[in-house]
C-alpha positions in Angstrom: 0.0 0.0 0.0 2.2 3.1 -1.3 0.8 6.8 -0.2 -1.5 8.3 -2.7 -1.1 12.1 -4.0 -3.6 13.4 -1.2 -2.1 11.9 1.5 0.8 13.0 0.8 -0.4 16.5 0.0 -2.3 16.8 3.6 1.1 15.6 5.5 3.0 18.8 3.7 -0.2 20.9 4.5 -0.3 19.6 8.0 3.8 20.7 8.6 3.1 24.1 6.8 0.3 24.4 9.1 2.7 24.0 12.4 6.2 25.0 11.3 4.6 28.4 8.7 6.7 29.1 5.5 9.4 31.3 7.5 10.4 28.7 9.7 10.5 26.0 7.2 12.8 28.3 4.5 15.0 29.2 6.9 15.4 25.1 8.3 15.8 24.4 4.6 18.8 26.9 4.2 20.4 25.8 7.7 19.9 21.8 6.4 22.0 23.1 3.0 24.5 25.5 4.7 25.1 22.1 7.0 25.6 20.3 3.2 28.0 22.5 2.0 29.9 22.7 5.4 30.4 18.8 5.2 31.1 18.8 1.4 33.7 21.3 2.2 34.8 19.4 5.1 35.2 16.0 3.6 37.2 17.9 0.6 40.2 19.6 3.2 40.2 16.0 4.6 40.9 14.5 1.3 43.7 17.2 0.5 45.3 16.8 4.0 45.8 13.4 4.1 46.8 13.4 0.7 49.4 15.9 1.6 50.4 13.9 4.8 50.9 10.6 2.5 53.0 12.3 0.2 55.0 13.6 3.7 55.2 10.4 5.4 56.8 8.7 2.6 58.9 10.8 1.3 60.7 11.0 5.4 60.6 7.1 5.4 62.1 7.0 2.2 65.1 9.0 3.4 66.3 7.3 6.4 66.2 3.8 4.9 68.4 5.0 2.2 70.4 6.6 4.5 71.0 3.2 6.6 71.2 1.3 4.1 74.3 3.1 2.4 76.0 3.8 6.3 75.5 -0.8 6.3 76.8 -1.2 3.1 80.2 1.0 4.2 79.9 -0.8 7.5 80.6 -4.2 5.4 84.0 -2.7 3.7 
């Protein structure tokens, strides 16, 4: 049993009816203000821990070359 046009219609009257049109618009532009926060969020995680990657293995690539060349001279 799905809803029907006219129930649906009376549920959206019913919340006009108790919220009015100002208090709904401005819930609606704090709901997508909240979407572009996260959006924005999410995309400075991306970029940081893509940066931190790129960090992390360019250090760990450093010192294992580096030990690796001071055991080699150790063995002459």
């Amino acid at each position: 049993m799905g809803l029907s046009f006219w129930q649906i219609a009376i549920v959206v009257l019913l919340v006009v009816l108790l919220f009015g049109r100002g208090k709904l618009s401005s819930l609606m532009g704090d709901l997508a203000k909240g979407i572009k926060s996260f959006k924005s969020g999410m995309a400075e995680d991306d970029k940081v821990a893509s940066t931190s990657h790129e960090t992390l293995d360019g250090d760990d690539a450093k010192p294992v070359q580096a030990s690796a060349t001071k055991d080699e001279a150790a063995k002459s």
